[in-house]
N, C-alpha and C positions, 0 to 999 in steps of 0.2 A: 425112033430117031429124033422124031419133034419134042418130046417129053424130055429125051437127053440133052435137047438144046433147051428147053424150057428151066431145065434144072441148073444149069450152067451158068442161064442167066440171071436167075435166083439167087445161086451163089455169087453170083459178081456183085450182084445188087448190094445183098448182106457184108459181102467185104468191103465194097464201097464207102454203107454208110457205117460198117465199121471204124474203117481208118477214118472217116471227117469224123467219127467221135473221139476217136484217138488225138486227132489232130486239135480237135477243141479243147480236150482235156490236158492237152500240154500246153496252148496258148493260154486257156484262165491258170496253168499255174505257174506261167513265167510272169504272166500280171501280178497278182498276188505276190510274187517274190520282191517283183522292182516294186510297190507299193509305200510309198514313204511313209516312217509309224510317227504318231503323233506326240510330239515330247511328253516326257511325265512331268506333272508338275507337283511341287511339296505339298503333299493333305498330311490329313493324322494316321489314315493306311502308308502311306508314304515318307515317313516322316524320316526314314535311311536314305534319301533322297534329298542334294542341297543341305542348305543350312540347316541349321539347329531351329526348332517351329518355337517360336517363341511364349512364353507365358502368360498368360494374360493374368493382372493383377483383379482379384473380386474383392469388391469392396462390402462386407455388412453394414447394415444399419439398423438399428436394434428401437423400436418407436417407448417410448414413455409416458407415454398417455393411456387410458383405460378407456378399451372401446368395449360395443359392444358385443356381445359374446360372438350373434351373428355378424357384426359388420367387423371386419376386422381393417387395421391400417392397408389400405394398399397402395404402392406406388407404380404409377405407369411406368412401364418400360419406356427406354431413352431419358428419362428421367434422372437426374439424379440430387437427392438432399442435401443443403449444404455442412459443409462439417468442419472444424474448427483447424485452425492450423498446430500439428505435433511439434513443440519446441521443446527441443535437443540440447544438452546442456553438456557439454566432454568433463570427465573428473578434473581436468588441470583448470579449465572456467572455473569450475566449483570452489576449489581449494583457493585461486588464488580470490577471489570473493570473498572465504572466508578469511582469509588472511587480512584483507582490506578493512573488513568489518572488525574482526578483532584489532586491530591497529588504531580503526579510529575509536573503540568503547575502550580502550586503556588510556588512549590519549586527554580522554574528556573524565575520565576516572580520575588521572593523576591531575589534572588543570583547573576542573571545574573548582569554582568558590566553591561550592555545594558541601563540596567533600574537605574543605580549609580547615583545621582546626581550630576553635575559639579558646577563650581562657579555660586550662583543667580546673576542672570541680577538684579542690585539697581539701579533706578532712582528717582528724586525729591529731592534728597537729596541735601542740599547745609553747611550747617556747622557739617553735622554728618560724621564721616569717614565710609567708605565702612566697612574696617577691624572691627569695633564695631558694626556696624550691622551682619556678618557674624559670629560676634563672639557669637552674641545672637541665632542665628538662627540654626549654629552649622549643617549642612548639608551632611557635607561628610562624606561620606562612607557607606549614607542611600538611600536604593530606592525612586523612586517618590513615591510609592502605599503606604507609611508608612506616608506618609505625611500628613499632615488637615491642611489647609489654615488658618483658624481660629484660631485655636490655636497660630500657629505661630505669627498672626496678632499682637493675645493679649499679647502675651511672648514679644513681641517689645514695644508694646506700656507701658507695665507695667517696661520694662529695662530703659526704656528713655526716661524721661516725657517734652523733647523737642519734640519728635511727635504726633501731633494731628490727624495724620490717616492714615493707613497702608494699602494697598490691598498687597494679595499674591496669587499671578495665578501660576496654574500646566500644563504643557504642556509636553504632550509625546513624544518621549521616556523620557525623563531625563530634561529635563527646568524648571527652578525655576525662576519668576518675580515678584520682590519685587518694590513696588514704594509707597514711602510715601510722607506724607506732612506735613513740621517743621513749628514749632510754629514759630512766627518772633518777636524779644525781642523791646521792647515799652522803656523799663527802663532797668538801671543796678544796683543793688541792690548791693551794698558793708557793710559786717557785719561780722564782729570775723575774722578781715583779710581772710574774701572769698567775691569771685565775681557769684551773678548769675545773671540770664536775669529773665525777668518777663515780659509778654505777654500782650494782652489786658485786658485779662481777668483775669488778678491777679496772673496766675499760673506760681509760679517759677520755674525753668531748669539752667542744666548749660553750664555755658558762656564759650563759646571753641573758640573762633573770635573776632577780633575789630571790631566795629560796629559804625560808624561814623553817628556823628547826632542826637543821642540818650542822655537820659538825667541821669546822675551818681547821684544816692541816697548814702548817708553814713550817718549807723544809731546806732546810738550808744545802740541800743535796737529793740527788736522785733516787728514789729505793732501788732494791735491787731487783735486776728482770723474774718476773714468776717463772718456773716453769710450767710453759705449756705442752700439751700433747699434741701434734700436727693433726695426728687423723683425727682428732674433733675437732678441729678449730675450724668455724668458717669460714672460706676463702675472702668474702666477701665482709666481715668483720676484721676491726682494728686488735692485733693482740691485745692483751690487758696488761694495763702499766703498771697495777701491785698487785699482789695476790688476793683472789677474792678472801682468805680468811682472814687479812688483816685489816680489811673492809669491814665484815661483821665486825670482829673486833675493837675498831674507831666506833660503829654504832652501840656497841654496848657500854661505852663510857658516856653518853649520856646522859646516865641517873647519875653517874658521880662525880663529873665536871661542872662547873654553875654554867648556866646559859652564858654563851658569847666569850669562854674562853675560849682561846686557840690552842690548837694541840702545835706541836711542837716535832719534826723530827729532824734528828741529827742522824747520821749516814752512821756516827760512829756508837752512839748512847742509843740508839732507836726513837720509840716514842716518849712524849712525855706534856706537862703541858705547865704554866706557868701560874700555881695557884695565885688566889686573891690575896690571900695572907703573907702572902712578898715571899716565898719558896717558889721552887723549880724542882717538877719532878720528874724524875728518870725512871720509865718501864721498861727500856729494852724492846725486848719483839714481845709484843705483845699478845700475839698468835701464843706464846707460850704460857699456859698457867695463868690465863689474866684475869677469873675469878678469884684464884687466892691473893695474888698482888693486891687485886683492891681492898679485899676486907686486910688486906696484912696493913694496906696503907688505912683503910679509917682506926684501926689498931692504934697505929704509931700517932696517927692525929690526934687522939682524941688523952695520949700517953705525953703529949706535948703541951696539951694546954692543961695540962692535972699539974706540969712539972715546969710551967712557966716556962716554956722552952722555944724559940723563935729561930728556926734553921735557916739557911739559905738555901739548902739542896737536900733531895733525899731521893736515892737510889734505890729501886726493889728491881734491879735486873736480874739478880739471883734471890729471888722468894727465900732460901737460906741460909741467904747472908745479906740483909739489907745494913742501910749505912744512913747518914746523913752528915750534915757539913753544918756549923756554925759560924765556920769565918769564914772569910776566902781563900 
């Protein structure tokens, strides 16, 4: 009986301190539950938490001096080297900079004395005066950079149709080199009391010199136009007034003219010229057969003083049928 109470109370004991463990073990975990948790706060584990962790900028620095192998540069931590300030330049800064600058090297291009043109170096020239070429040219007071060689070329040659070709070279700072080449007069053409020169090639200019040797036309009318071909003719050249081969032609009478006669043309008899011997002679166009005309004419001259014969006129316009006149 006393073992069965002994046991009894054993068991009571055990339930006892069962339940206060029970009892403990539901009070620590109503603790634990009401337990306030500690905020998170933003790390790098953390970084899905709050803001965005911000970046830290690392600045290198790179040394330039030559150490030695074992000691190398070092800088203390908290430290830091000084370093130069980064300027920033935006394309539209730049551009209009450049535009400023270019603005002012053309301003002082086009202004400066430096760049003034002085008097052009003229060469080649020999009957044309410097001062009428400069006067065409017209230079002073203008930079070289305004200048076009060309141009200038043509403004010469269309002012003065005694030159047959111009070059104009530009040389920096400020030099102007004009050298042309005149036409050289073959004949001297006198008409409406004026004198001009006329070239090889037919094209009249005018006569500013005495020119010894050459052959004096006096015409009591205009010849007739040459024909010319357009697509050779240079724009920049004056047509030619007679045909160049009636040019050579006036040059080969010459030998058979005395010095300082005038040749003679009429619009309607052609050429001719006014011997010494008190005759007037009639060629017609001369371009035509003017070898035989002449010996046909020292023919008949030399047929005149065999025969005492003193004409006033004598025509070889037809080689054919020549003629001559004894009275009026």
């Amino acid at each position: 009986m006393s073992q069965k109470e002994n046991l009894s109370r054993a068991a009571i004991v055990r339930q006892r301190r069962a339940e206060r463990k029970a009892q403990e073990a539901k009070e620590a975990a109503e603790k634990s539950v009401l337990k306030p948790v500690a905020p998170i706060r933003p790390s790098k584990k953390t970084n899905f938490v709050g803001a965005k962790a911000r970046k830290v900028k690392i600045q290198r620095y790179e040394a330039t001096a030559i150490a030695p192998a074992n000691d190398g540069l070092r800088v203390s931590e908290g430290l830091r080297a000084p370093t130069m300030p980064v300027i920033r330049l935006e394309w539209r800064a730049a551009s209009a900079a450049l535009v400023i600058l270019l603005g002012v090297a053309l301003y002082l291009l086009f202004t400066s004395p430096y760049f003034m043109v002085a008097s052009p170096k003229i060469s080649g020239n020999q009957y044309l005066a410097v001062e009428e070429i400069n006067g065409v040219l017209n230079l002073s007071g203008k930079t070289i950079f305004t200048l076009i060689p060309k141009n200038l070329e043509h403004d010469l040659l269309l002012a003065h149709p005694g030159l047959a070709d111009v070059e104009v070279t530009l040389s920096l700072p400020n030099a102007v080199s004009v050298t042309v080449r005149e036409r050289q007069p073959a004949i001297i053409w006198q008409q409406d009391g004026k004198s001009a020169w006329i070239d090889s090639n037919g094209i009249a200019f005018r006569a500013s010199a005495y020119v010894e040797g050459i052959i004096t036309v006096t015409a009591l009318g205009p010849p007739p136009a040459p024909v010319v071909d357009a697509s050779l003719q240079d724009k920049f050249a004056p047509p030619p007034y007679i045909a160049p081969e009636t040019v050579a032609a006036l040059q080969a009478l010459i030998t058979h003219v005395p010095p300082g006669t005038p040749i003679v043309y009429d619009p309607k008899t052609g050429l001719g010229w006014i011997d010494s011997r008190g005759w007037t002679v009639q060629l017609g166009d001369i371009t035509e057969e003017i070898g035989l005309k002449l010996r046909l004419y020292e023919t008949i001259v030399n047929w005149f003083a065999q025969n005492n014969i003193r004409p006033i006129l004598v025509n070889l316009e037809y080689p054919h049928a020549p003629y001559y006149r004894t009275e009026p």
